[in-house]
C-alpha beads as a LAMMPS data file, in Angstrom:
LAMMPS data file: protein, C-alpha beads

270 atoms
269 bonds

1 atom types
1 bond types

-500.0 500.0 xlo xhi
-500.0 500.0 ylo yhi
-500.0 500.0 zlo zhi

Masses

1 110.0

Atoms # bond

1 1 1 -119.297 -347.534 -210.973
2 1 1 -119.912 -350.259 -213.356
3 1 1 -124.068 -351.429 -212.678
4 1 1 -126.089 -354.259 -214.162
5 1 1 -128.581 -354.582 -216.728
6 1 1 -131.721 -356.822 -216.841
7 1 1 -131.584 -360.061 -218.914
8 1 1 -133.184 -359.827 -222.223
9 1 1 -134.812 -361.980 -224.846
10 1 1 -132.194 -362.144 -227.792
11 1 1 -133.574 -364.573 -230.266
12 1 1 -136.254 -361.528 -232.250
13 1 1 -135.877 -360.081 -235.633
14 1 1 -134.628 -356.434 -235.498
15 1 1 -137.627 -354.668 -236.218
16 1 1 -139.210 -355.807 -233.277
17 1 1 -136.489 -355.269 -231.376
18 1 1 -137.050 -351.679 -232.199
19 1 1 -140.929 -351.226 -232.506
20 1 1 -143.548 -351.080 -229.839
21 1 1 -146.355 -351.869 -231.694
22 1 1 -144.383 -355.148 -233.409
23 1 1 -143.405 -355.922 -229.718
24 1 1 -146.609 -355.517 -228.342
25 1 1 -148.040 -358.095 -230.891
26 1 1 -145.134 -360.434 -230.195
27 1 1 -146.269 -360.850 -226.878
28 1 1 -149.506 -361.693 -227.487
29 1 1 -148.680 -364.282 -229.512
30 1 1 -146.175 -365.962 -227.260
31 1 1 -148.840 -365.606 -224.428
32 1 1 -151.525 -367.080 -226.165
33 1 1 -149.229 -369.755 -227.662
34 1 1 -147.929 -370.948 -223.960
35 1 1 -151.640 -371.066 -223.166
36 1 1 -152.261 -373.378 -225.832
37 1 1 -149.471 -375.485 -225.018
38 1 1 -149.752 -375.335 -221.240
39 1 1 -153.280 -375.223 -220.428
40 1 1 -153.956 -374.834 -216.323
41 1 1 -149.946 -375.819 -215.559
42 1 1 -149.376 -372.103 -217.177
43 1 1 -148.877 -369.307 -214.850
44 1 1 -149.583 -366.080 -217.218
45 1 1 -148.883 -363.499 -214.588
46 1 1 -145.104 -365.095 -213.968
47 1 1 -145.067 -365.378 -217.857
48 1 1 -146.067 -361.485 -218.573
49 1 1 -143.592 -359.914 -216.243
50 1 1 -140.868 -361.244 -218.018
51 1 1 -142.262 -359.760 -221.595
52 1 1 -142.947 -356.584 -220.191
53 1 1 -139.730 -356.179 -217.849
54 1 1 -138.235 -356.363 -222.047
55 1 1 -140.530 -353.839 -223.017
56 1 1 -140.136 -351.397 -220.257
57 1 1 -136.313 -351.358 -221.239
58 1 1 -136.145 -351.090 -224.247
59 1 1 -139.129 -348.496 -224.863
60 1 1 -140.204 -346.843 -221.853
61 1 1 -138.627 -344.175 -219.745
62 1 1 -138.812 -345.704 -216.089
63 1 1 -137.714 -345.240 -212.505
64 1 1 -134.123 -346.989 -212.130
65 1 1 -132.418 -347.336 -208.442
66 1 1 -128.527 -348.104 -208.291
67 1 1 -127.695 -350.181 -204.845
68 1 1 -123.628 -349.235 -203.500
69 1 1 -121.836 -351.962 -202.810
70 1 1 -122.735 -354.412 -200.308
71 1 1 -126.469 -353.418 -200.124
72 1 1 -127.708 -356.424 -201.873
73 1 1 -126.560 -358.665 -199.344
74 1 1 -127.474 -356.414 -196.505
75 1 1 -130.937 -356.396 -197.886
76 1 1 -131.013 -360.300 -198.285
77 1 1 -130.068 -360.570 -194.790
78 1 1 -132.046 -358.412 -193.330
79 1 1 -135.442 -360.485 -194.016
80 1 1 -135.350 -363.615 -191.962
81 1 1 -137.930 -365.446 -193.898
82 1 1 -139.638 -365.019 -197.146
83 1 1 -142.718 -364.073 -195.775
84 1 1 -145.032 -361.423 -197.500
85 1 1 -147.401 -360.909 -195.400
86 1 1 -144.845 -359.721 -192.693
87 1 1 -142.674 -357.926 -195.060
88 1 1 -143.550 -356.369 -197.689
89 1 1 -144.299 -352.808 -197.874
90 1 1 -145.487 -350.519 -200.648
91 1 1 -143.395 -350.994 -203.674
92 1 1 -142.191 -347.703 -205.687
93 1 1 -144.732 -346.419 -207.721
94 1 1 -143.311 -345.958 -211.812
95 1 1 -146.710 -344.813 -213.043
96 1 1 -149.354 -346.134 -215.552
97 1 1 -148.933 -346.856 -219.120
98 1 1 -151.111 -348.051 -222.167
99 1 1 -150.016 -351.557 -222.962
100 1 1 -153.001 -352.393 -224.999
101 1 1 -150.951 -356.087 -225.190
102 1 1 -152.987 -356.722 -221.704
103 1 1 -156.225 -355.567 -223.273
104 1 1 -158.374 -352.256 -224.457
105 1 1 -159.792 -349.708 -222.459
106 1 1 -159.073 -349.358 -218.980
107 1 1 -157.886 -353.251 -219.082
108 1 1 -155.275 -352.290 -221.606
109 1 1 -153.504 -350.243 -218.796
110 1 1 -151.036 -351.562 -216.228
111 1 1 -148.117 -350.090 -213.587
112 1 1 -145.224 -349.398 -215.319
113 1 1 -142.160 -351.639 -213.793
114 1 1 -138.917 -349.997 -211.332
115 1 1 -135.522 -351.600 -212.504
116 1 1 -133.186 -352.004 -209.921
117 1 1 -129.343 -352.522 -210.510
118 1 1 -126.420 -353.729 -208.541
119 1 1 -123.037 -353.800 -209.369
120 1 1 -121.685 -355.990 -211.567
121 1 1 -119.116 -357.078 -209.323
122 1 1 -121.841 -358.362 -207.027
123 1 1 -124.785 -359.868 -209.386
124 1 1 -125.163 -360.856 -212.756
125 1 1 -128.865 -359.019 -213.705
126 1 1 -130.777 -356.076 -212.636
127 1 1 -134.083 -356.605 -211.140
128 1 1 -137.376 -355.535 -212.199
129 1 1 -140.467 -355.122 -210.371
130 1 1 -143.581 -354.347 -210.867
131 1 1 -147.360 -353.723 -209.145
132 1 1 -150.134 -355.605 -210.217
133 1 1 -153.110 -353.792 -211.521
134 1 1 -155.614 -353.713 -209.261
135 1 1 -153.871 -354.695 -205.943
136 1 1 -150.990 -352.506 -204.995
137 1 1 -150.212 -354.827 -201.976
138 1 1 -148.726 -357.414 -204.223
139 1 1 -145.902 -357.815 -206.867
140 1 1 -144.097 -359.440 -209.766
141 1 1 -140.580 -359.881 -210.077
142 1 1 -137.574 -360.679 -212.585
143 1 1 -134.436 -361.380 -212.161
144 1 1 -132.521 -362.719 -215.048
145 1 1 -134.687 -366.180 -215.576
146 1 1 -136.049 -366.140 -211.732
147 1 1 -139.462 -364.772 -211.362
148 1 1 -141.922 -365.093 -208.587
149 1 1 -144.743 -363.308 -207.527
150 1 1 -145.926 -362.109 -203.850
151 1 1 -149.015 -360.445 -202.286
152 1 1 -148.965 -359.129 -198.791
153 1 1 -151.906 -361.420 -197.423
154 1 1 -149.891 -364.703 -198.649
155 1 1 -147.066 -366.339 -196.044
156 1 1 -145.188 -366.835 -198.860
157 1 1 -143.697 -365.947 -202.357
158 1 1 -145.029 -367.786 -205.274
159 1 1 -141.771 -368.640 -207.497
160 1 1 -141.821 -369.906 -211.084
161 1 1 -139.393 -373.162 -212.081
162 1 1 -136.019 -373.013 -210.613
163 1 1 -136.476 -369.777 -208.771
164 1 1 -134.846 -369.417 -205.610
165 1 1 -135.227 -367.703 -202.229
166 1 1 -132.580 -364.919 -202.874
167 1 1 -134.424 -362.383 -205.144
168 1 1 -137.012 -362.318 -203.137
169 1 1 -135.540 -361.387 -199.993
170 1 1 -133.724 -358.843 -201.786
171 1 1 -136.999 -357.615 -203.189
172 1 1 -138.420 -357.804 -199.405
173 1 1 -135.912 -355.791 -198.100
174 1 1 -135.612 -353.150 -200.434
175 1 1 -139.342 -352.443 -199.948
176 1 1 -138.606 -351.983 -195.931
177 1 1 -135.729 -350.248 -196.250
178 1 1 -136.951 -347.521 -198.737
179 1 1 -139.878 -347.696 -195.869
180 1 1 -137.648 -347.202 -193.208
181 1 1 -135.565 -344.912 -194.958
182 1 1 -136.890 -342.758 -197.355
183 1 1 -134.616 -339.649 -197.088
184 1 1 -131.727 -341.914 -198.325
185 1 1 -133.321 -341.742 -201.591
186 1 1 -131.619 -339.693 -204.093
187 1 1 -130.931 -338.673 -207.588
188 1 1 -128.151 -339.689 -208.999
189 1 1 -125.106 -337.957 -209.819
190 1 1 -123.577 -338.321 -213.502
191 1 1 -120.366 -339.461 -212.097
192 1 1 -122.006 -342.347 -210.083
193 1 1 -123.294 -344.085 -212.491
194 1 1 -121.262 -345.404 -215.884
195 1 1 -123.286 -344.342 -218.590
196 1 1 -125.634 -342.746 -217.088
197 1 1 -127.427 -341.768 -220.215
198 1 1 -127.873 -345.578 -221.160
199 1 1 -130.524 -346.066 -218.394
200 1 1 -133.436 -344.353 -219.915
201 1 1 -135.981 -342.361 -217.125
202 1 1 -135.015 -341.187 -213.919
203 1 1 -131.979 -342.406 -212.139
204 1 1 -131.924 -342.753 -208.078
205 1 1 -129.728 -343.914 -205.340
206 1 1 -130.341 -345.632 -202.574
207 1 1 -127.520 -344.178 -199.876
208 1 1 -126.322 -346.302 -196.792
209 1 1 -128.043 -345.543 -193.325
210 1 1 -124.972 -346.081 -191.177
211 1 1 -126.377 -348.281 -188.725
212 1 1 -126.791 -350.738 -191.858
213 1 1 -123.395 -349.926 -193.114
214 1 1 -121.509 -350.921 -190.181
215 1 1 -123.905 -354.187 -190.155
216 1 1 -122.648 -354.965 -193.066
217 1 1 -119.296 -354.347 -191.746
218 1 1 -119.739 -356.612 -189.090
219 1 1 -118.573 -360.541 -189.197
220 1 1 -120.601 -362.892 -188.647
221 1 1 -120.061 -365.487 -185.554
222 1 1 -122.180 -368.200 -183.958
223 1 1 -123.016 -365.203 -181.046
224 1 1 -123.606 -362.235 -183.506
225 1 1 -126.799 -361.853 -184.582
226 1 1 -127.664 -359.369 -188.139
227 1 1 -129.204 -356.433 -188.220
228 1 1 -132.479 -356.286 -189.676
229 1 1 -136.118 -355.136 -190.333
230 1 1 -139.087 -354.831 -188.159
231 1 1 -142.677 -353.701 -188.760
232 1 1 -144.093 -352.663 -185.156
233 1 1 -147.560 -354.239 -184.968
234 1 1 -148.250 -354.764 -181.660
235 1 1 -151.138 -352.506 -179.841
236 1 1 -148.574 -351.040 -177.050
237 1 1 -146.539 -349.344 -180.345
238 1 1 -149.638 -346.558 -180.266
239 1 1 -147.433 -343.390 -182.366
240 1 1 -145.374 -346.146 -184.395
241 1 1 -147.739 -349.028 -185.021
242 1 1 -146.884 -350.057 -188.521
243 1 1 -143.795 -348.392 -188.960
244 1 1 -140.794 -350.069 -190.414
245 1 1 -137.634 -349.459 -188.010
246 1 1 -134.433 -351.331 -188.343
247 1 1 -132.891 -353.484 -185.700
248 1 1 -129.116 -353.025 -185.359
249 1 1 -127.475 -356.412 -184.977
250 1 1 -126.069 -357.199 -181.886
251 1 1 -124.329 -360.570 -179.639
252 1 1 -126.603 -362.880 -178.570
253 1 1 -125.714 -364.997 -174.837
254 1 1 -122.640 -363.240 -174.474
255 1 1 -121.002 -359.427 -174.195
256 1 1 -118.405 -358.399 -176.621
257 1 1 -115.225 -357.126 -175.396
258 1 1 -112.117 -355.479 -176.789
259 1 1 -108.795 -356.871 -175.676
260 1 1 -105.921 -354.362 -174.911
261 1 1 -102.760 -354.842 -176.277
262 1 1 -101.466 -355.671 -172.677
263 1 1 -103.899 -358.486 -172.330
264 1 1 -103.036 -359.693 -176.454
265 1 1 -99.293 -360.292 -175.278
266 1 1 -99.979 -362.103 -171.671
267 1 1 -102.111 -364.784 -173.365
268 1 1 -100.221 -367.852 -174.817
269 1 1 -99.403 -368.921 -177.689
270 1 1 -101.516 -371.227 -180.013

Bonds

1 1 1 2
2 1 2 3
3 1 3 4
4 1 4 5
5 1 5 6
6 1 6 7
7 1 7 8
8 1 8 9
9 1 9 10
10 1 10 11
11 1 11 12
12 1 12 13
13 1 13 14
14 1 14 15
15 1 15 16
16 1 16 17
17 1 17 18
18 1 18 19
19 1 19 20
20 1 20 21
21 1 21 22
22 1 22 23
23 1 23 24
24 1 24 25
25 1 25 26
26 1 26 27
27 1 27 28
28 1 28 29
29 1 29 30
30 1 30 31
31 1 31 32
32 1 32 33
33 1 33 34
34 1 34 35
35 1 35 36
36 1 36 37
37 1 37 38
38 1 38 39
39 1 39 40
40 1 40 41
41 1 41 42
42 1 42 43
43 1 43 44
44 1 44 45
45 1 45 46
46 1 46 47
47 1 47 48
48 1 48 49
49 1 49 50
50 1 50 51
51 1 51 52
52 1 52 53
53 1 53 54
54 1 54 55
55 1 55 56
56 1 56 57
57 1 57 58
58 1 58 59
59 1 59 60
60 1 60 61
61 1 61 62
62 1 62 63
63 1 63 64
64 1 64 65
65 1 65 66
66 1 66 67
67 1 67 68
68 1 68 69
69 1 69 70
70 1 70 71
71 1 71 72
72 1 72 73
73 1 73 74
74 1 74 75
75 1 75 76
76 1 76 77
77 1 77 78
78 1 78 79
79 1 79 80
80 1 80 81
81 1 81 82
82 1 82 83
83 1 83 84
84 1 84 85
85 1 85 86
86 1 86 87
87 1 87 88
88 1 88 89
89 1 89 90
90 1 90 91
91 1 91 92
92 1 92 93
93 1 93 94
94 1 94 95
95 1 95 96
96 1 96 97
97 1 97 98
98 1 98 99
99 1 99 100
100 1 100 101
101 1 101 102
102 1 102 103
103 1 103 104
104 1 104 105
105 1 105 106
106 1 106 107
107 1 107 108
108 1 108 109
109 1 109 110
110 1 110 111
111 1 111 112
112 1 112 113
113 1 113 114
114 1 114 115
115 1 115 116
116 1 116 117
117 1 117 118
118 1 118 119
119 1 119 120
120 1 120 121
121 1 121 122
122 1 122 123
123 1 123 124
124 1 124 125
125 1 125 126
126 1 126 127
127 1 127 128
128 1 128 129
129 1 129 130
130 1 130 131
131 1 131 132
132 1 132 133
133 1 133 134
134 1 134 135
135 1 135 136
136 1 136 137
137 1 137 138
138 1 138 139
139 1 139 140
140 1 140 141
141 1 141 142
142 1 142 143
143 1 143 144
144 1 144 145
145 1 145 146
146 1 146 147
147 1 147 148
148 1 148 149
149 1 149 150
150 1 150 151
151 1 151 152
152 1 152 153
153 1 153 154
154 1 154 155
155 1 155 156
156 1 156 157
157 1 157 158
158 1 158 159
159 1 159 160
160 1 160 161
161 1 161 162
162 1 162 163
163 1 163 164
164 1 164 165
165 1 165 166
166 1 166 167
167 1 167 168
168 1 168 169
169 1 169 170
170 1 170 171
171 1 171 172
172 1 172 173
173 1 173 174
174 1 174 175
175 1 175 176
176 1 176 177
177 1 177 178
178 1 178 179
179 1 179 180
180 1 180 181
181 1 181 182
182 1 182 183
183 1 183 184
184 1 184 185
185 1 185 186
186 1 186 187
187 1 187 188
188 1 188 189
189 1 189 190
190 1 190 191
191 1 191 192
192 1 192 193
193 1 193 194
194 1 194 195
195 1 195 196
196 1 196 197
197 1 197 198
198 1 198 199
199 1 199 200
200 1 200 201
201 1 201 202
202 1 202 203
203 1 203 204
204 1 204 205
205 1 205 206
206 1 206 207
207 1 207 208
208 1 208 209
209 1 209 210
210 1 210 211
211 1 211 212
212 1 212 213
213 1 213 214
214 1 214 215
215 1 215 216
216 1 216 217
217 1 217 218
218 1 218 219
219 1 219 220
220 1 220 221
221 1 221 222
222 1 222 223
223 1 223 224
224 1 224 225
225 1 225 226
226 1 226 227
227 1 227 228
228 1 228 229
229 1 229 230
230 1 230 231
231 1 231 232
232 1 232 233
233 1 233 234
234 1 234 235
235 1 235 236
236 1 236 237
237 1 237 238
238 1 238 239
239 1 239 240
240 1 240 241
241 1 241 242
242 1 242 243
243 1 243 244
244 1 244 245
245 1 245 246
246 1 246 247
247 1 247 248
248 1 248 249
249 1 249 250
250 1 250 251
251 1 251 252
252 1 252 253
253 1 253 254
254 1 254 255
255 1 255 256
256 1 256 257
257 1 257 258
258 1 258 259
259 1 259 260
260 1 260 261
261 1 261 262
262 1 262 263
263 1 263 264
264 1 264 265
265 1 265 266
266 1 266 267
267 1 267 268
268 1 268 269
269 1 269 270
């Protein structure tokens, strides 16, 4: 299968395009230009995700996770509001590099980003993410020119310019269901992934839980309600208090029934 790749920046000279240390000092500059030019109005955490999700692809070996076909959808539907404080879970952990564009010493380190990709049937970019140093409960995100930043104590995400609510949910529920499911996890196969070899680290997919592929499945009526996820908080939930579990969809004010072929012919026509 044919997956996506991330959206990069296109107007820079070749040699940065191929050295870390030239890239590294390219980002500093655009940084501290926008600062100049922006003042308080600039947002340099939503600004530095976007350099570094370029970095992380083009020099670093990092965690990537293909999604089959339909799961991007499933995941966006599964989160009924973006809400991170109800939501979102512990995002996959890609390690620590030396960026020593954020700083020197222990300031010059950061997480190193996750890249998820879809097919390209379904979406146009592959998503990065990435923890923010400091405070694992929150996280940046990128998605083509969309990115937005949440932290699990906030009731919602904080979006840059024209960003809207869909790569966030998708980011929200691919955090509960790699909670809810973490033996679906998986390396991937060479024969799953068109060139394989082009996605530089370590190459995982996400498999279907079956409850979620028959969800997806599943039309969608006025009566039908999705699947989706749930974190059990409540105090009577004392072995399973916090634990992600997903909610198979189901009818809502009404019973679904099959009709036989016996009953299909008796009824009259339209």
């Amino acid at each position: 299968m044919k997956y996506t790749e991330p959206r990069m920046i296109c107007n820079l000279i070749k040699p940065i395009k191929s050295n870390m240390r030239l890239w590294m000092e390219y980002e500093k500059r655009v940084i501290a230009d926008e600062m100049d030019e922006y003042q308080d109005s600039f947002d340099i955490d939503l600004r530095r995700v976007s350099l570094e999700s370029n970095q992380d692809w083009r020099f670093r070996r990092c965690i990537h996770y293909f999604l089959p076909c339909g799961m991007a959808r499933f995941l966006e539907s599964s989160v009924r509001s973006v809400d991170p404080r109800a939501y979102l879970r512990d995002i996959p952990d890609g390690g620590t590099v030396v960026d020593r564009s954020c700083g020197e010493g222990d300031s010059g380190r950061r997480w190193l980003g996750v890249f998820i990709h879809f097919p390209t049937s379904e979406m146009d970019h592959s998503m990065y993410v990435q923890r923010r140093w400091g405070d694992e409960s929150s996280a940046c995100y990128c998605y083509g020119n969309q990115v937005g930043y949440m932290d699990s104590s906030a009731s919602a995400a904080k979006n840059g310019p024209g960003a809207s609510d869909s790569p966030s949910k998708i980011l929200l529920g691919f955090s509960l269901y790699c909670d809810a499911f973490p033996g679906l996890i998986r390396p991937a196969l060479r024969d799953e992934v068109k060139r394989r070899g082009h996605y530089k680290g370590r190459a995982q997919v996400l498999g279907m839980n079956a409850e979620a592929g028959q969800d997806c499945e599943s039309s969608v009526s006025p009566h039908f309600r999705r699947g989706h996820f749930r974190v059990l908080k409540s105090d009577r939930y004392t072995q399973k208090r916090f634990q992600t579990v997903f909610v198979k969809g189901c009818f809502v004010n009404g019973t679904a029934k099959d009709v036989s072929d016996r009953e299909a012919r008796a009824l009259p026509a339209a």
